[in-house]
C-alpha positions in Angstrom: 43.7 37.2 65.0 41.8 39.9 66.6 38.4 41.2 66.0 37.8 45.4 66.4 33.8 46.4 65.3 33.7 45.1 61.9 36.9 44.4 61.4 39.4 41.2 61.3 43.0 41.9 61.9 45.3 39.4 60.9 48.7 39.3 62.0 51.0 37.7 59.2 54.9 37.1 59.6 55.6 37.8 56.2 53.0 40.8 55.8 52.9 42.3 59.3 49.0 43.0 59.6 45.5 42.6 57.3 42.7 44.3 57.9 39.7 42.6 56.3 36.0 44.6 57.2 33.5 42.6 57.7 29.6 42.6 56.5 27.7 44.3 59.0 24.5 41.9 57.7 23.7 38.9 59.3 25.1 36.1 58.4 22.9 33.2 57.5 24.5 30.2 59.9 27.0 27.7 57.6 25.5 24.8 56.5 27.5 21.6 57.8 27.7 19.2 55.0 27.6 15.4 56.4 30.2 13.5 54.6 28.2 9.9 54.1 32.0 8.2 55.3 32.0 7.9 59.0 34.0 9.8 61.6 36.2 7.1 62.7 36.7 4.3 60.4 36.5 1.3 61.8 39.9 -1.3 62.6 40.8 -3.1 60.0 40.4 -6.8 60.4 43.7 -8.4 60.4 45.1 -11.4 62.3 46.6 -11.1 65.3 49.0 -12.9 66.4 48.4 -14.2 69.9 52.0 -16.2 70.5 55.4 -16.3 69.0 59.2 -16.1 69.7 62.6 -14.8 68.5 63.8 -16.4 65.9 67.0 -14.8 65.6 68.5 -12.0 68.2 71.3 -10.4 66.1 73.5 -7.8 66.8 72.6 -6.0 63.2 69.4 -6.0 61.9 67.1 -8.8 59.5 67.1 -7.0 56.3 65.4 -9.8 54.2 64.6 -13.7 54.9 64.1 -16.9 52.4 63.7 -19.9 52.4 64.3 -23.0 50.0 61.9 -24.9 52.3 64.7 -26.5 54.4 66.6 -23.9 55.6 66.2 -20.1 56.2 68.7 -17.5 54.9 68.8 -14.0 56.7 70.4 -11.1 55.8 70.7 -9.5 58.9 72.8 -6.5 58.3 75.8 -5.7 60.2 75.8 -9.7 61.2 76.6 -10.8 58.1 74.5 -14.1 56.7 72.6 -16.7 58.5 71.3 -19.7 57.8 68.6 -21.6 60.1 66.7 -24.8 60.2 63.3 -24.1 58.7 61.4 -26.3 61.4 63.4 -25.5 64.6 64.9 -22.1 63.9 68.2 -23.7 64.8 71.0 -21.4 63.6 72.7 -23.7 61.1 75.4 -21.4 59.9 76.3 -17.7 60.1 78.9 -15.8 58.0 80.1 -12.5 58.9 80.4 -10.1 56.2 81.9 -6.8 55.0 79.1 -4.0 54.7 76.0 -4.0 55.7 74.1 -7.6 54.5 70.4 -6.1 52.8 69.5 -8.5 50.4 69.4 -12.5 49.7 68.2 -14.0 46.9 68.1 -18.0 46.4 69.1 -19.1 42.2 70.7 -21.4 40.5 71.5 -23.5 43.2 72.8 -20.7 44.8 72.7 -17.9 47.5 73.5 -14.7 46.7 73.7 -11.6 48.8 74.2 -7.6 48.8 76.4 -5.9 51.8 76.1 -2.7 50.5 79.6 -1.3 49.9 80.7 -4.9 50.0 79.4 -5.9 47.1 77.3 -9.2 46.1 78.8 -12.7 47.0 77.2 -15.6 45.9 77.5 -18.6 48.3 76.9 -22.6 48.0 75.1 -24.4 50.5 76.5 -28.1 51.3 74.4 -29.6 53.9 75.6 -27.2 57.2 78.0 -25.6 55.4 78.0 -22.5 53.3 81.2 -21.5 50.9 82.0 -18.6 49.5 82.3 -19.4 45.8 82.4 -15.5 43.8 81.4 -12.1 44.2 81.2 -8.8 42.3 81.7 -5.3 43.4 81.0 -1.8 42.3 82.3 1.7 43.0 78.9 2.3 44.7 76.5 0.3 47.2 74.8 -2.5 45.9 71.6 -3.0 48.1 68.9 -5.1 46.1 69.3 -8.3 44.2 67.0 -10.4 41.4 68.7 -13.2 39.9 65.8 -15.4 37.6 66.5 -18.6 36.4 66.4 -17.6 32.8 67.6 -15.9 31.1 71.0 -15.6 32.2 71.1 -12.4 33.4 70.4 -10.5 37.1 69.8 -7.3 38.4 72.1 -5.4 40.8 69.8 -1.7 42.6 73.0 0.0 43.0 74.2 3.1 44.2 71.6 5.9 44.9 69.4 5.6 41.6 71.2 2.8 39.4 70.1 -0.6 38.2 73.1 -3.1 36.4 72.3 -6.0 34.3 74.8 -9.1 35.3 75.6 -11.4 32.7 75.8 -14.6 35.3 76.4 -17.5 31.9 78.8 -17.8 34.7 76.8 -17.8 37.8 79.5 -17.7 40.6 81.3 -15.2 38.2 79.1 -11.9 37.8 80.0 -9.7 34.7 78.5 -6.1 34.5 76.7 -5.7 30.5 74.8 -2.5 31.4 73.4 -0.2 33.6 70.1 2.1 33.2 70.4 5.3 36.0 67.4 6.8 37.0 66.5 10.4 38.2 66.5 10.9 41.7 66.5 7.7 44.7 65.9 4.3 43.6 64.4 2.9 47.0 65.3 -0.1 48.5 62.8 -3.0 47.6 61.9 -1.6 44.3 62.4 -5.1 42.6 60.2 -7.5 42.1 60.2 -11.0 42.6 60.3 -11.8 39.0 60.4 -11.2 35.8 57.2 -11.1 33.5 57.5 -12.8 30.1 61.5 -13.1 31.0 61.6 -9.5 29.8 60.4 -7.2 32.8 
């Protein structure tokens, strides 16, 4: 920008130069409009928290964390599955897994998770130990889990914009019934945390 006399020159990459004359009146000074919101708005008042500690030092990362009140479940990605006491933070159990662990989800008596390109296992809990008891896979990545206790059906987010409906009448034995693709990314967390009316 360069001013010559009465005129602006502008220099534009994809135009080379404007030249824009200006008024040779006065120009009456610009009004400055106060905005009734104030400059800097002020911190949000949210706890703090003053004192804590690790509960779990992985070598992948927590994904997602439940609890059935007794124990904790983490999904803590490359680490596979843990299990912790819900008091202490004891580690309990840990499972290493295929894939990439994302998603837990506590139904039926059962813990099931997603590992990404390792599909969904679903996993029974006896006192310390946890047991591999079924699984499911798909050609792509299943990242995101909702298994309600009725109707007996869950939801698999799969793949880059896909959600399958399980038939789980067989809980440890998953069985695909249908799939709805969406346009574009289907984002990780998009689920909820039930369903509304058992429909939605």
């Amino acid at each position: 920008i360069a001013m010559v006399g009465d005129t602006l020159l502008l220099a534009s990459a994809a135009s080379d130069l404007y030249r824009c004359v200006l008024p040779s009146r006065e120009v009456s000074p610009v009004r400055i409009v106060r905005s009734p919101y104030p400059e800097v708005m002020p911190e949000p008042d949210v706890p703090v928290a003053t004192d804590g500690d690790v509960l779990l030092d992985t070598g992948g990362q927590v994904h997602w964390v439940v609890s059935d009140g007794d124990a904790m479940f983490a999904a803590a990605g490359t680490d596979g599955l843990y299990m912790l006491d819900a008091a202490s933070g004891a580690i309990i159990a840990h499972e290493p897994c295929a894939g990439i662990t994302q998603h837990v989800w506590l139904g039926r008596g059962l813990i099931y998770t997603s590992h990404g390109t390792g599909g969904m296992i679903a996993w029974e809990r006896n006192g310390a130990v946890l047991r591999r008891v079924g699984a499911w896979h798909h050609e792509a990545s299943i990242r995101q889990l909702m298994i309600p206790d009725a109707p007996h059906l869950g939801i698999a987010v799969v793949g880059g914009g896909a959600f399958i409906t399980l038939d789980l009448s067989d809980p440890v034995a998953p069985r695909q019934v249908a799939d709805h693709r969406v346009r574009g990314l289907v984002y990780a967390r998009l689920l909820a945390d039930r369903l509304v009316g058992d429909r939605y």
